[in-house]
MDTraj code that builds the backbone (N, CA, C; nanometers):
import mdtraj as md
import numpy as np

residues = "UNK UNK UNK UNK UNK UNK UNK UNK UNK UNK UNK UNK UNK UNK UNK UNK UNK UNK UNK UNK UNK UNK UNK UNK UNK UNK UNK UNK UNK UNK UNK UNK UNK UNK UNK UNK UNK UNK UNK UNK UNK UNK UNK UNK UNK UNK UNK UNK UNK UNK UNK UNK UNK UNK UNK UNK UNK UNK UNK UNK UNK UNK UNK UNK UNK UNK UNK UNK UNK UNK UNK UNK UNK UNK UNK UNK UNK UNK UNK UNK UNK UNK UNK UNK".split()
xyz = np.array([
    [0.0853, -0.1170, 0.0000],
    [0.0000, 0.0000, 0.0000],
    [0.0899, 0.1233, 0.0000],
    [0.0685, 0.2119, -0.1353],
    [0.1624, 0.2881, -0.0964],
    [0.1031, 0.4624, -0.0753],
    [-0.0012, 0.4460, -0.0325],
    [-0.0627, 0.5428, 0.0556],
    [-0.1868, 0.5142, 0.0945],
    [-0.2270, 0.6114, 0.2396],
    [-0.3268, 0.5874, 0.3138],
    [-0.4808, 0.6247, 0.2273],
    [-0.5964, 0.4905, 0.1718],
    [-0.7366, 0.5198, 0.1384],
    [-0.7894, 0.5689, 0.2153],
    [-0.9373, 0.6384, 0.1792],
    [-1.0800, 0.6324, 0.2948],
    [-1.1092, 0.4731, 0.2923],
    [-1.1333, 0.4709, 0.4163],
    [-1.2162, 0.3812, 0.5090],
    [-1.3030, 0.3110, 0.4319],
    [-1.2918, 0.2002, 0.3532],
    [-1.4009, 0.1272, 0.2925],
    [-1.4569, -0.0213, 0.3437],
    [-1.4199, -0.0129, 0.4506],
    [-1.4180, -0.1894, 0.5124],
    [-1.5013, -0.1406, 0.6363],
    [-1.4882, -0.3054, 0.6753],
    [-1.5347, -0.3009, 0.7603],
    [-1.4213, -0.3666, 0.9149],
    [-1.4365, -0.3273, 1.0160],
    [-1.3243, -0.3915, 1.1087],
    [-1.3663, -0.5172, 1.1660],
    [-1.2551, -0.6033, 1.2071],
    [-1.2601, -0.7168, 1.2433],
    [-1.3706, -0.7299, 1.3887],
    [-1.3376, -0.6389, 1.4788],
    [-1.3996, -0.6290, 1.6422],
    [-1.5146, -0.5551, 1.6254],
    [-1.4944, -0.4213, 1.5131],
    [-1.5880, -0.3159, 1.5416],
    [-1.6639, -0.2785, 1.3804],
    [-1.7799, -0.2909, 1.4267],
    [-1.9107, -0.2298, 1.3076],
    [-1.8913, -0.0852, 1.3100],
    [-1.8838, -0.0003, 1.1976],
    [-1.8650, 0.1184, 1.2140],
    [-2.0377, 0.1529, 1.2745],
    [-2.0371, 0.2608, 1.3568],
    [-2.1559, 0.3313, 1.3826],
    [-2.1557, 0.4718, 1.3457],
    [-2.1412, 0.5302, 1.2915],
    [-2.1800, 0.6557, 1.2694],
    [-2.2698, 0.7601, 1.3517],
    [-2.3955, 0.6608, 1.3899],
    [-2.4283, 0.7786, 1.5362],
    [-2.3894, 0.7181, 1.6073],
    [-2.2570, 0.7131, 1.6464],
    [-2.2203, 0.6746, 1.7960],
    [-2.2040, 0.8549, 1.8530],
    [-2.2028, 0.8499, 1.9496],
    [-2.2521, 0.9920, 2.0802],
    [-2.1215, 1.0133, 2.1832],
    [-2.1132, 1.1326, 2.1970],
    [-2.0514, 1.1602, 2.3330],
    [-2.1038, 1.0898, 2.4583],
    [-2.2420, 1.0793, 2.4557],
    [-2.3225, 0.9701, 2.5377],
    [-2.2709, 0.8785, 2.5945],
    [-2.2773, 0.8289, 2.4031],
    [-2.2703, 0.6631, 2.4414],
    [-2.1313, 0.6512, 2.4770],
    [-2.0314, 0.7119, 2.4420],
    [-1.9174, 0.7081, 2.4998],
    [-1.8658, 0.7458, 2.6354],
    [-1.9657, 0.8160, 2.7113],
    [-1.9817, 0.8640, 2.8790],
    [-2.0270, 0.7063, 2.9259],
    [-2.0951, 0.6631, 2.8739],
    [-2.1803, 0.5235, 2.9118],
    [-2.0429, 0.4215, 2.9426],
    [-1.9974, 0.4170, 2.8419],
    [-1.8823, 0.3149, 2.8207],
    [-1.7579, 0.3496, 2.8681],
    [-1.7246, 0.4821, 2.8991],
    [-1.6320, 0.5391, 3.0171],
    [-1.6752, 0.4626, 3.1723],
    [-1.8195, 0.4851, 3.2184],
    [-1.8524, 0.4972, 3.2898],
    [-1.8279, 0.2842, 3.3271],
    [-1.8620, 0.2129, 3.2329],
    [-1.8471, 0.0373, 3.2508],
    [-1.6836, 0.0525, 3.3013],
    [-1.6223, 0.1335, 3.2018],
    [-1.3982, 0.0799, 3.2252],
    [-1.4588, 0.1249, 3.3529],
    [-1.4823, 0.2385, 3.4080],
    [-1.4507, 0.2776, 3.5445],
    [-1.5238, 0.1933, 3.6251],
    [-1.6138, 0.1226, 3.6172],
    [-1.6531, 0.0429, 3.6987],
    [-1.5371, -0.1154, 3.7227],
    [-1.4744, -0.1081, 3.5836],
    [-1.4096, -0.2489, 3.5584],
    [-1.2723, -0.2078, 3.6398],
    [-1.2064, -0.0783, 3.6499],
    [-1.0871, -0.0690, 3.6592],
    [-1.0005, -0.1570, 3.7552],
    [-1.0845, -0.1915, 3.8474],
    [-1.0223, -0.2877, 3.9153],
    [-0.9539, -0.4519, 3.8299],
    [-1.0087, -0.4316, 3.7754],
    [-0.9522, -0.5884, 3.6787],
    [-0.8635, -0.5095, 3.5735],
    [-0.7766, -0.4786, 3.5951],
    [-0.6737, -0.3952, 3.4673],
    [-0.6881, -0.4803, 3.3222],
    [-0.6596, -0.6500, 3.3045],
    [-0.6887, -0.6637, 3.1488],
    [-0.8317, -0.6426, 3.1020],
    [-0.9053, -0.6397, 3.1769],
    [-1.0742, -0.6184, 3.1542],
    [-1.0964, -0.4301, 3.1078],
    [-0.9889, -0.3957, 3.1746],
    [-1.0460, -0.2406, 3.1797],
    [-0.9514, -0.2030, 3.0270],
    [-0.8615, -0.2741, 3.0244],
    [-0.7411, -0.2215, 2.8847],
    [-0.8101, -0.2745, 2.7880],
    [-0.8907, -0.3884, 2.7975],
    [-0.9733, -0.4520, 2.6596],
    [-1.0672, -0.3520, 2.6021],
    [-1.1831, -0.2717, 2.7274],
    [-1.2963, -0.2315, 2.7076],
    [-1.2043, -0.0970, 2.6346],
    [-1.1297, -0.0398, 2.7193],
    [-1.0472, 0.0999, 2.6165],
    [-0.9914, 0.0655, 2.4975],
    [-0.9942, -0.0297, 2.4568],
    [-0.9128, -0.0685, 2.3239],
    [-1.0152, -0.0873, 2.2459],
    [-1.1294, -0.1809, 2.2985],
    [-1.2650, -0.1650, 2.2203],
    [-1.3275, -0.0170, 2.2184],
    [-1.3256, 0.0585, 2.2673],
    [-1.3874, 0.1876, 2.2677],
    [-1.3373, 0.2636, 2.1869],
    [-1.1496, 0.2443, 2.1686],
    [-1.0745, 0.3493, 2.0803],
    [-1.0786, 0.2783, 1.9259],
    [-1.0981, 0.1607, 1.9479],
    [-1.1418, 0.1205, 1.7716],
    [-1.2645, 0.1818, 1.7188],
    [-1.3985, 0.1594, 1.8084],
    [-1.5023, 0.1984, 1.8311],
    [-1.5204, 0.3312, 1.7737],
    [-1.4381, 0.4285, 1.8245],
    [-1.4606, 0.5443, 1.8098],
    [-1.4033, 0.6236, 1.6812],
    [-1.2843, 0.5489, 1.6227],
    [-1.1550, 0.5330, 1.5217],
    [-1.3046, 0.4794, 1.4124],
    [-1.3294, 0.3790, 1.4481],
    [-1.4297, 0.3093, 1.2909],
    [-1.5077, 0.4519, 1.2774],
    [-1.6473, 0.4949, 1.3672],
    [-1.7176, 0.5871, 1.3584],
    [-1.6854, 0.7272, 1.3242],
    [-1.5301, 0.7517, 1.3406],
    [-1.5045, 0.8959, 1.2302],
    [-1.4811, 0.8721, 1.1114],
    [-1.4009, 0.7511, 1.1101],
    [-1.3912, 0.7142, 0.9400],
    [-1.5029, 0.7202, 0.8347],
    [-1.5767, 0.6869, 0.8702],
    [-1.7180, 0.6687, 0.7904],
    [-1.7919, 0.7823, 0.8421],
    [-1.7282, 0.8639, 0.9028],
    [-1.8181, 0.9879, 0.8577],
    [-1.8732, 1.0603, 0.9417],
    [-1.8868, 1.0138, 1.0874],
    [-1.9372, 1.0608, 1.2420],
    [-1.9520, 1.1819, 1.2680],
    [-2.0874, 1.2610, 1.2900],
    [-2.0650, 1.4027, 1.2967],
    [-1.9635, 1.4231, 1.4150],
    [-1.9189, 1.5561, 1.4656],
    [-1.8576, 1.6033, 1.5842],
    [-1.7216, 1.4688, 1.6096],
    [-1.6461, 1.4455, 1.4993],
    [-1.5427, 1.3646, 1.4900],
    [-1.4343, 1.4295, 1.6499],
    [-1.4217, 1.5887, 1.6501],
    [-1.3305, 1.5904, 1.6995],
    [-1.3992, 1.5662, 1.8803],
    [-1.4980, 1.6131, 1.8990],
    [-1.5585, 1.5679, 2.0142],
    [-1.5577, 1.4348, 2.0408],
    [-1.6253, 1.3341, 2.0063],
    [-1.6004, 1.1816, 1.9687],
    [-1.4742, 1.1147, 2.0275],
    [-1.3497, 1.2332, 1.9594],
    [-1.1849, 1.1516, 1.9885],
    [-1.1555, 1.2028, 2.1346],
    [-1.2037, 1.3548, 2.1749],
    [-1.1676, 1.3803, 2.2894],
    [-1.2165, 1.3233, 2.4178],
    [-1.3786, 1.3032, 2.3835],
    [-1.4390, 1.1452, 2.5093],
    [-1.3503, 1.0603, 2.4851],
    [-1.3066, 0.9707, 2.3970],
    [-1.2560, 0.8893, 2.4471],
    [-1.1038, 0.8588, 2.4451],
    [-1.0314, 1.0302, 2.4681],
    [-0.9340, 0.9896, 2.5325],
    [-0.9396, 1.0395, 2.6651],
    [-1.0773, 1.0572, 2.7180],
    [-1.0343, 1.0836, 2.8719],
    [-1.0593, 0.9217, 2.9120],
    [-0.9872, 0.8041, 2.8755],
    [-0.9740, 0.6596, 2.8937],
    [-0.8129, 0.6968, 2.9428],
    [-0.7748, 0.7943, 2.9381],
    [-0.6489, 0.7989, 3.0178],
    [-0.6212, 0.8551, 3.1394],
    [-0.7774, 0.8862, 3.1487],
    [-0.7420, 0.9023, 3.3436],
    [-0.7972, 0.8256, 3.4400],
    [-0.8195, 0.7353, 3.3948],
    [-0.8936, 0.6188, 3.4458],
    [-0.7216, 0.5474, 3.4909],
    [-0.7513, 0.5043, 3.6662],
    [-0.6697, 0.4390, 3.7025],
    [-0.6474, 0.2662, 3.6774],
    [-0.5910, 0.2271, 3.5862],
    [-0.5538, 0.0951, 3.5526],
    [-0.4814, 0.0636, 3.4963],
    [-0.3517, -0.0462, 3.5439],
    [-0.2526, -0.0284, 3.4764],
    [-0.2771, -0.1089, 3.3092],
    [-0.1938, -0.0519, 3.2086],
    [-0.1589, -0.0750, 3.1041],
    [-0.0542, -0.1490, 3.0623],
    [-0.0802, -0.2780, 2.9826],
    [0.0340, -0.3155, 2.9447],
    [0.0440, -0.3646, 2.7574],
    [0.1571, -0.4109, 2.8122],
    [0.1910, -0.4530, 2.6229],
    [0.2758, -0.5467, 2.6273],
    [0.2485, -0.6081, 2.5144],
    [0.3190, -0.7837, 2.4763],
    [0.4098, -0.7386, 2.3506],
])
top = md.Topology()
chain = top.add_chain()
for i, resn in enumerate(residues, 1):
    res = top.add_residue(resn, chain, resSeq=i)
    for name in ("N", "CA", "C"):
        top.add_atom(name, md.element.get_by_symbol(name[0]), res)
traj = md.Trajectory(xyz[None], top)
């Protein structure tokens, strides 16, 4: 590939949504913070949320930049993070 397309697929984990919400993303802040105590449970649900939110601007999501800024407040949520 020798440059970046628009978004024509679909993702493996995540259905694009297009009305996905600041809402629904307070909602799903609100589950990690309930999970944070289980750190791989809480790093899964933020990883599902930041694909989540990544599919739904691609295809077109009104208020894209609102959208990215909910869900990076997934970084003040206390749980540790790791990587393989």
């Amino acid at each position: 590939m020798s440059e970046i397309e628009p978004y024509a697929g679909s993702i493996e984990q995540t259905t694009p949504d297009p009305t996905l919400t600041a809402e629904d993303i307070a909602r799903r802040l609100a589950e990690i913070h309930a999970t944070q105590g289980d750190d791989e449970a809480a790093h899964g649900m933020t990883d599902e949320l930041h694909c989540a939110v990544l599919a739904a601007i691609a295809v077109g999501a009104p208020d894209a930049p609102l959208l990215a800024a909910a869900a990076l407040c997934t970084e003040t949520l206390d749980f540790a993070r790791w990587c393989a």
